[in-house]
N, C-alpha and C positions, 0 to 999 in steps of 0.2 A: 811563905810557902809558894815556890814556883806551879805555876801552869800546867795540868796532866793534858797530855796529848792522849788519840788514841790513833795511833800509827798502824797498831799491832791490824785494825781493824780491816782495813783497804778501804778500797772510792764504792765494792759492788755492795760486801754485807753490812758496809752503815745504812746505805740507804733501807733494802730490804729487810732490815732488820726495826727500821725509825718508821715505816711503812704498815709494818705489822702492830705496831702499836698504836697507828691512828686505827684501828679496827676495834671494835667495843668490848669494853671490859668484860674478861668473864670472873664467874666467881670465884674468890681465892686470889685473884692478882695486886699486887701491891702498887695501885695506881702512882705510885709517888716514886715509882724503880722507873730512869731514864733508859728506855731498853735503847742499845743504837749497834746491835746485832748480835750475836753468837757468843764471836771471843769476848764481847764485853760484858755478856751475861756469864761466861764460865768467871772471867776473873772477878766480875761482881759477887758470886759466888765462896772465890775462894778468899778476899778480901774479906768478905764479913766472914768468915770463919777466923783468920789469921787478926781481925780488929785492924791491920794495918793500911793505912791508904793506898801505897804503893806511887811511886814516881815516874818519869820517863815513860816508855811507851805501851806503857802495862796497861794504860786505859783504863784504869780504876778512877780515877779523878772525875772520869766523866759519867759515874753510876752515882746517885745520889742515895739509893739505899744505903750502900757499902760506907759512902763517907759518913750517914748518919749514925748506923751503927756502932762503929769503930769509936764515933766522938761522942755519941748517945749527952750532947750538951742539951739545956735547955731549949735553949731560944733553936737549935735543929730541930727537936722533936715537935716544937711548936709549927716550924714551915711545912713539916712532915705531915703535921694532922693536917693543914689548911691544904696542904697538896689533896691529900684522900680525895675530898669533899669537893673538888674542884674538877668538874673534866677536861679531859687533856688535850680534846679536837671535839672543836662546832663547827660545820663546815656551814658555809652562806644557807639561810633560807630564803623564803620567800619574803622580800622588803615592803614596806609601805614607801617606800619612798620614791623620788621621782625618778634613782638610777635605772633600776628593768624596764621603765617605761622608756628613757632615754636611751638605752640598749636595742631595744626591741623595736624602736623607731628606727633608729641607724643598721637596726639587719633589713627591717623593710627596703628602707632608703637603699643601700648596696644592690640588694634583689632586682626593683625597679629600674635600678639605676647598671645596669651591666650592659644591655644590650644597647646604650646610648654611650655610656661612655671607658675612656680605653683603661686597660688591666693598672695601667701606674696610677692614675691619679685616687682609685679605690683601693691600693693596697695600705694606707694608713688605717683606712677606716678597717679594710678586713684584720690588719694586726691587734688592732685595738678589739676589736668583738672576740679575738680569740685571746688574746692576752686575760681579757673579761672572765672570758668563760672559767680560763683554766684558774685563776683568782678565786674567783665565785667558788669552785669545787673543793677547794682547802681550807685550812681552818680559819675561822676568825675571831678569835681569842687571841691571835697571834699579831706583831706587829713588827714587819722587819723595815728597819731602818739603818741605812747606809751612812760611814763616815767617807766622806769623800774631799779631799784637796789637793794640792798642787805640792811636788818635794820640797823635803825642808818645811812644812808647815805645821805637823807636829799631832797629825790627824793620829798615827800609829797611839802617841802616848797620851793624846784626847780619850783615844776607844780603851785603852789600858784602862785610863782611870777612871771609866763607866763602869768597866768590868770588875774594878778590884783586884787587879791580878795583870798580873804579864804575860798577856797571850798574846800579844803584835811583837815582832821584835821591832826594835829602836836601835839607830844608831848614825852614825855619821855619813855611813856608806849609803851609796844613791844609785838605784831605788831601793832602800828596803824591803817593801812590801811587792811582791813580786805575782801573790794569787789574795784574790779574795778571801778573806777567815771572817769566820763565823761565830760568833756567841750567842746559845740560846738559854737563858733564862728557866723555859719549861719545857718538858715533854709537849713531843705532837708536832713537832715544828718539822721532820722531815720531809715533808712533801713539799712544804714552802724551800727550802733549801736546796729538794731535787730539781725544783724549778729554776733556781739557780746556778744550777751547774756546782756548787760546791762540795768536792768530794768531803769523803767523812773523813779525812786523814783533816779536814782542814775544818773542822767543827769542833768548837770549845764549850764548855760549860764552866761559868766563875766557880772562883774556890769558894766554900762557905764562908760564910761572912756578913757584913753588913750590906755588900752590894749584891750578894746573892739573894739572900731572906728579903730585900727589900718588897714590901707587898705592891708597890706602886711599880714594881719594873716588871711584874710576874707576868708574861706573855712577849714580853722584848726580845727581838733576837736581832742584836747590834750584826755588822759585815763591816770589815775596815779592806777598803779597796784599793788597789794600787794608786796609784800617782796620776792623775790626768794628764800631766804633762810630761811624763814620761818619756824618756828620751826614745825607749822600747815599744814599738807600734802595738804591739800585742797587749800591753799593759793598759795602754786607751783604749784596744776595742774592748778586752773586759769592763770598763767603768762604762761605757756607756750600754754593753749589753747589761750588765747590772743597774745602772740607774733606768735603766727602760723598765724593771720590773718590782723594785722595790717599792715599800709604802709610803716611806720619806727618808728624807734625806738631812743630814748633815755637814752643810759645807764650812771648812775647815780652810782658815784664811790668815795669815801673816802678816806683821804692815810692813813687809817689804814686797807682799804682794797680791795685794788685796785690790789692788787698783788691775791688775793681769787682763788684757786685752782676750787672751786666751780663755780664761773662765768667765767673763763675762759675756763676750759672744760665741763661744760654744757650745756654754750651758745655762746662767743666768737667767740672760735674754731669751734665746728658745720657750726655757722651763718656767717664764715670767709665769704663765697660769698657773703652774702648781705652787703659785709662795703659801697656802694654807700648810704643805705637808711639809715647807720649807725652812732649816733652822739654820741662819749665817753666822758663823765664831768665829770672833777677834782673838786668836790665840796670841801666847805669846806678848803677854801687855806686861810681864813681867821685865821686858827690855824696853821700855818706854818709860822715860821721866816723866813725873810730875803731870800736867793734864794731856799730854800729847795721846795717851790711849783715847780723853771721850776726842779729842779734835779727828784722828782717825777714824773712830767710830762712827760721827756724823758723818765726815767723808765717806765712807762706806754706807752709809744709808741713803748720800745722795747718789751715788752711781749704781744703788737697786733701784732707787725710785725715777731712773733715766733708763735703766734696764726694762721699765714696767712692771716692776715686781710689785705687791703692796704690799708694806709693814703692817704688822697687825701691831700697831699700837693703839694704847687710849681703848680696847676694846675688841677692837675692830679685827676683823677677822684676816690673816698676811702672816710675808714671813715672818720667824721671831730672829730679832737680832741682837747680840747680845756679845761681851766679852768678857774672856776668860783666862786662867794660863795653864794647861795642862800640866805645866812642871811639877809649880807651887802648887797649883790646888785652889788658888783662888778661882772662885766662879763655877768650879765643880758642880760643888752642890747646889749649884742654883739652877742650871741646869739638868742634872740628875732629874731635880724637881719637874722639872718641866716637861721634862721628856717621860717621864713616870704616868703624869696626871694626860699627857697627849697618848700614851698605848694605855692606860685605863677609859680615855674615851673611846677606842674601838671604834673608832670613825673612816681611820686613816686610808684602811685601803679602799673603803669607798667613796672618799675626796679624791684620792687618787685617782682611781677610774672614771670620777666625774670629772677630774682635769684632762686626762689620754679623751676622754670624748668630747670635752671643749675644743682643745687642739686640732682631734680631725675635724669635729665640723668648721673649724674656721680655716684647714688648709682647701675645704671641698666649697665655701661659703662662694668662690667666684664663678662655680661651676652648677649653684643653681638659683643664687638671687640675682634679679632682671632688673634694670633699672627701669622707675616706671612700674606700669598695668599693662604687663604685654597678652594679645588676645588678638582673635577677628572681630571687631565691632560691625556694625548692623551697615554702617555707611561703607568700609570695605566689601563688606559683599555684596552691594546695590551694586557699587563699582563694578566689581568682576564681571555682576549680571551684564550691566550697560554691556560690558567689552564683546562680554561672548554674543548678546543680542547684535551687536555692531559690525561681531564678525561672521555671523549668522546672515546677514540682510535682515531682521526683521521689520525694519523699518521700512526700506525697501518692497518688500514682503507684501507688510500692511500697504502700501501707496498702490501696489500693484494691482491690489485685491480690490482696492477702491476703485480704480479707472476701470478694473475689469467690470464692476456693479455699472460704472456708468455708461461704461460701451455694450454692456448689454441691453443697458435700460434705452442706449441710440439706436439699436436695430431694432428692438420691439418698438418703440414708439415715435423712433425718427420719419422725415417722409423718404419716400424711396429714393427721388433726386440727391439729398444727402449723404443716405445709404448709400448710393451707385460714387457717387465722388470719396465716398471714406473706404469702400473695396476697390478703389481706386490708387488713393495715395496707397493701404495696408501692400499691395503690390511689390511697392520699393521701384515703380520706374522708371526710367531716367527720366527728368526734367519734373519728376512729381517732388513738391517740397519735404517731406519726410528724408526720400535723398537728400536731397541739398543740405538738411541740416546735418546729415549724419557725415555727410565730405568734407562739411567746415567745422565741425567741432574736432578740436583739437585731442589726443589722448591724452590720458590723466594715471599718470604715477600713483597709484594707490598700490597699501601695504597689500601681500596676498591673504587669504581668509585664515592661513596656517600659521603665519609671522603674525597676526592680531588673537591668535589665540593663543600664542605662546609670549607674549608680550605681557597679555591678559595673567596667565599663571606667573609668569616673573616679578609683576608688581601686586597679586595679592599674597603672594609668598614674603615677597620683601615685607612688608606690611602685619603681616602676622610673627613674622620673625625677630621685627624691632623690638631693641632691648633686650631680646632675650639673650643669657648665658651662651658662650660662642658653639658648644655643645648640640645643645637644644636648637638651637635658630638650626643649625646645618640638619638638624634632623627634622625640621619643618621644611624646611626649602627642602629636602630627599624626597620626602613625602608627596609633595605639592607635583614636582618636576617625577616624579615616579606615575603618577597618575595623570600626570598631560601627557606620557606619551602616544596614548590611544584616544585622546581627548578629538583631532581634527579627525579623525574616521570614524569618532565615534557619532560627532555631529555631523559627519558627510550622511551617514545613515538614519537623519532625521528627516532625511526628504522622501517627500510624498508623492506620488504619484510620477515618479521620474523627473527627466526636467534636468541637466545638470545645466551649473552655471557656468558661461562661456565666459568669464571676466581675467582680471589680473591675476585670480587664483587658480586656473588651471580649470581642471573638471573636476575641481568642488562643487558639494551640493548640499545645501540645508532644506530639512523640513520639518517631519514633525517625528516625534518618538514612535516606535513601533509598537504595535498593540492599541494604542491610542485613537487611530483615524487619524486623518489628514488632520493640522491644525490649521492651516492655513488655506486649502484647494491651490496653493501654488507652489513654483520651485523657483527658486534665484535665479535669474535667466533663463524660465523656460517661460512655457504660455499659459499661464493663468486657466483653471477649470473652470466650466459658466457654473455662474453662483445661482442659487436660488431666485424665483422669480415671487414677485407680491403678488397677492390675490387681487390686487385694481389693477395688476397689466393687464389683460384680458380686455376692459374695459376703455383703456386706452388705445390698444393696439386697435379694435373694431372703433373709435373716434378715429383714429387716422385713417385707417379702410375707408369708412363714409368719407374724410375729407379728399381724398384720392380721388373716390369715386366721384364727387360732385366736382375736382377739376376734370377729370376725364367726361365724365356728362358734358360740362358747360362749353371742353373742345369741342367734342363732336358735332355739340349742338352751333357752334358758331362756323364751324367747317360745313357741316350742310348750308346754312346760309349761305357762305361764300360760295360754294360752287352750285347751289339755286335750286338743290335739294328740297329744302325747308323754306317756307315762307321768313322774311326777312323780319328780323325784332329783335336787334342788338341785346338791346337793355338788360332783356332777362338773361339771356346765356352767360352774358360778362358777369352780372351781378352774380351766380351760380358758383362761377369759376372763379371768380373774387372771392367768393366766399370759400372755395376750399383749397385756395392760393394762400390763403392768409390764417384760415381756420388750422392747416396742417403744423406748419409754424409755431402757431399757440398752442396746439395740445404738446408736442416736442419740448415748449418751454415750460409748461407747465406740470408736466412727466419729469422731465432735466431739476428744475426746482423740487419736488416730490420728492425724489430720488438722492437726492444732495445728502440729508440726514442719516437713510440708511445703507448708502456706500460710506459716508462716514464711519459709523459702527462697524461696518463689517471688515472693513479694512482696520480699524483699531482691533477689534475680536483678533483678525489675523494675526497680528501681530503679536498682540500677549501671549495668544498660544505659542507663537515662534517662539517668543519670547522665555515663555515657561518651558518649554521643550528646552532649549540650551541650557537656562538654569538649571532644571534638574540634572541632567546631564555634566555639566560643571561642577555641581552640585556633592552627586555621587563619588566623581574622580578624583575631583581635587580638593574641595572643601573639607569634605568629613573627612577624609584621612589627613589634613591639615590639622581642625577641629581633636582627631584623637591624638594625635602627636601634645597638642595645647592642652590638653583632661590630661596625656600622662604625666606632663611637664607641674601642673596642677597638684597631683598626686605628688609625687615627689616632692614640689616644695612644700607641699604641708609634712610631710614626713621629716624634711630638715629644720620645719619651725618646733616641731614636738622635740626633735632630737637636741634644738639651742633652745624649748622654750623654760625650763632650770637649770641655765647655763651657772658655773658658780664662777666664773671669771668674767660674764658681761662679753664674752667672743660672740 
């Protein structure tokens, strides 16, 4: 019995007609009637009235009520009851398993992942979530798998003799096979098929039979596809937009060319992850003497296993490989077998999608694993501190802050003669030595305060960038260099109390943060504020008054002597004026020592504040939007560890 087509039907009323029957049974409907539109229900109709099957394009062949009643045999009305009982479409639910988790990672993953990186390198991953989805929405009872090989290989009369029947034509003429056809096993499968673009003109259902009734094939829906190698471009883009969508595959191989450069790195090698859905036929062993089919056959198992394919032998989970002849029929049924017991697991199209989600994440893997622990560690941002305190003056700063403690602590407690010579040199003039040093010292190339703080962001950028994915790094350095732009005016406006600094940087100026108070009472280049005075100057300042005063006594008193004023008596007056000749001196050294510890401290204090003012300020700019670029980098790769962490290929 040839092949009933249903031509009569067209590409629009099969689908909508195969559409309307994934919709839930009402009562009274004969679950086991293949509805696949209009005319196929009137001539289903008028067949079972007339008992006759009808042939050519009458489309009877493809109603399964009409053929049962018409032959009302046994072993029919058995497949008929087991149809009732069975429904026709389960579309995905909700899984225990680790796919929707791996789903649902990688929509994260894209989400996060757009405003970092460009439209091509996520358009795998977004094909694949939608390929997903629209999967997940159809039925899964159903398991469509493709015959696919190279002309001349003998796939058309492989899918014949799955089917039972001659619905591929065969023949000499190359290509044969010119569109995709279809054979579905059971109701419900339309929507898997509108997915494939296969109109209903090109949609078969086997004649009754043993390969029909078979209970192990009940949800199969074999596709025999053009020619991969097709001389016709159109004939490969259809094979590869159908192998993009099927639940596995059957590749279909010759030993005059099974070794083909072409199917193994077009399709093989790529589809190396999918070898679970994966089944390789040695067809054609019928024209092989004696042991040359298994010699072949090993040969062909070593250039999957150089493919990266894994054989699931011994157990183990891989393609299945195997040989056959579609002529003869050897190996048929071993096969049938196999493929029966693989669409009764029900597994297939979610191996599948957990291979498309292996694949994307190992095309998107260089684009978010870092080599290394990339991060800002504690010792980079000390770094940074140093830079910005360096380009601040705080060191500086602090030195300043000290001499100014100490030159206050020389006018309070110095003697006047000292005083009068140090507002002397502070002058600047001529032939005072503070000039002289300032005419001989040489200028000094130093970076300007702008160039060290741009310096400062280019090496803690680099540094936080290292290792990371070329991506990600450019969008930490964006970040980093985004936020120095206002960084040197930001820190121009930490100066206190005026004061800019006349150096190599221009009228830059550091001080302290606003809000704050001064941190320092000073500005880089200006004049130090008078710092606070201790509660013993007071008491020193009136020890050097007396010592003043007792040199001033002991003149006067030796000045009347000489000019005979006063009765004559060296001894005493020298001794007086001795005594606050030298007494002055001492309290000054002894103030000077005093003072030593805390112009230390307060010249350190300056500086930390200087110090802490830049950092925060560095801090704000450039760190933490450093810092949040590295959390989202953080985030995203834990979303691609969840997306490969039940990878079933090891990608």
């Amino acid at each position: 019995m040839t092949a009933v087509t249903d031509e009569d039907q067209g590409n629009g009323t099969a689908g909508t007609g195969e559409r309307k029957e994934e919709a839930p049974e009402g009562p009274g409907k004969d679950v086991g009637c293949w509805d696949d539109g209009l005319i196929a229900r009137r001539a289903a109709a008028v067949d079972a009235q007339s008992g006759d099957f009808g042939t050519g394009g009458s489309g009877t062949g493809d109603t399964r009520t009409g053929d049962r009643s018409a032959d009302s045999e046994g072993s029919a009305d058995s497949a008929s009851e087991d149809d009732d009982v069975r429904p026709q479409v389960e579309a995905y639910g909700s899984s225990g398993g680790p796919l929707p988790a791996r789903l649902d990672a990688l929509r994260e993953l894209v989400g996060l992942s757009r405003a970092r990186l460009d439209r091509d390198t996520l358009t795998e991953a977004g094909r694949v979530l939608d390929e997903a989805a629209a999967r997940q929405r159809l039925s899964s009872r159903h398991t469509v798998v493709a015959v696919a090989g190279a002309t001349g290989s003998g796939k058309s009369t492989l899918f014949n003799a799955l089917a039972g029947a001659q619905i591929s034509d065969t023949g000499l003429r190359r290509p044969t096979t010119s569109q995709p056809i279809a054979c579905s096993w059971t109701d419900g499968a339309a929507g898997l098929l509108d997915r494939l673009a296969i109109p209903g003109r090109l949609r078969r259902r086997p004649h009754p039979g043993p390969a029909a009734f078979d209970e192990a094939l009940q949800g199969l829906v074999l596709i025999d596809l053009p020619d991969h190698d097709s001389a016709a471009t159109a004939h490969r883009d259809q094979v590869d937009r159908v192998l993009a969508l099927v639940d596995a595959v059957i590749w279909v191989v010759d030993p005059e060319k099974y070794a083909d450069a072409a199917l193994h790195e077009r399709y093989l090698r790529p589809l190396a992850g999918h070898a679970e859905i994966t089944f390789v036929v040695l067809n054609q062993i019928d024209r092989l003497p004696g042991e040359a089919a298994d010699l072949v056959l090993d040969d062909l198992r070593r250039l999957l296993d150089e493919d990266g394919m894994a054989l699931g032998e011994h157990g183990e989970p891989g393609a299945t490989v195997m040989s056959l002849s579609a002529l003869t029929g050897d190996g048929v049924p071993e096969l049938r077998e196999m493929v029966g017991r693989f669409v009764q697991d029900r597994t297939a199209a979610t191996r599948r999608l957990s291979a498309d989600v292996d694949a994307a994440a190992a095309r998107l893997r260089p684009v978010y694993v870092a080599e290394g622990r990339p991060g800002l560690g504690e010792r980079a941002r000390e770094e940074f501190t140093d830079r910005l305190a360096e380009a601040v003056g705080a060191a500086a700063a602090g030195q300043a802050a000290e001499r100014e403690w100490r030159r206050n602590a020389g006018r309070a407690c110095g003697t006047p003669w000292l005083r009068l010579w140090r507002w002397y040199e502070s002058r600047g003039l001529p032939g005072s030595l503070d000039r002289m040093g300032q005419a001989l010292a040489p200028p000094e190339e130093e970076p300007t305060a702008r160039q060290r703080v741009e310096q400062a962001v280019r090496i803690v950028a680099d540094d936080a960038a290292a290792g990371l994915p070329a991506p990600w790094a450019q969008a930490v350095r964006e970040a980093a260099f985004n936020g120095a732009k206002g960084l040197p005016e930001a820190l121009d406006e930490l100066a206190a109390g005026g004061g800019a600094s006349k150096g190599s940087g221009g009228s830059e100026r550091f001080g302290t943060a606003a809000g704050r108070g001064p941190a320092t009472g000073v500005a880089l280049g200006g004049r130090p504020a008078r710092p606070p005075r201790p509660k013993w100057w007071p008491a020193a300042v009136l020890a050097q008054v007396s010592m003043t005063l007792l040199q001033v006594f002991g003149g006067l008193w030796l000045l009347g002597q000489i000019v005979g004023v006063l009765e004559p008596g060296l001894v005493t007056p020298a001794l007086i004026m001795l005594a606050g000749v030298v007494g002055g001196p001492l309290v000054e050294w002894s103030c000077a020592a005093a003072i030593r510890g805390p112009a230390r401290r307060y010249g350190q204090d300056a500086e930390r504040r200087l110090r802490e003012a830049a950092a925060g300020c560095g801090r704000a700019r450039v760190l933490d939007p450093v810092s949040a670029e590295l959390v989202r980098y953080r985030e995203v790769r834990e979303r691609y560890a969840a997306v490969t962490e039940f990878s079933t290929t090891g990608q």
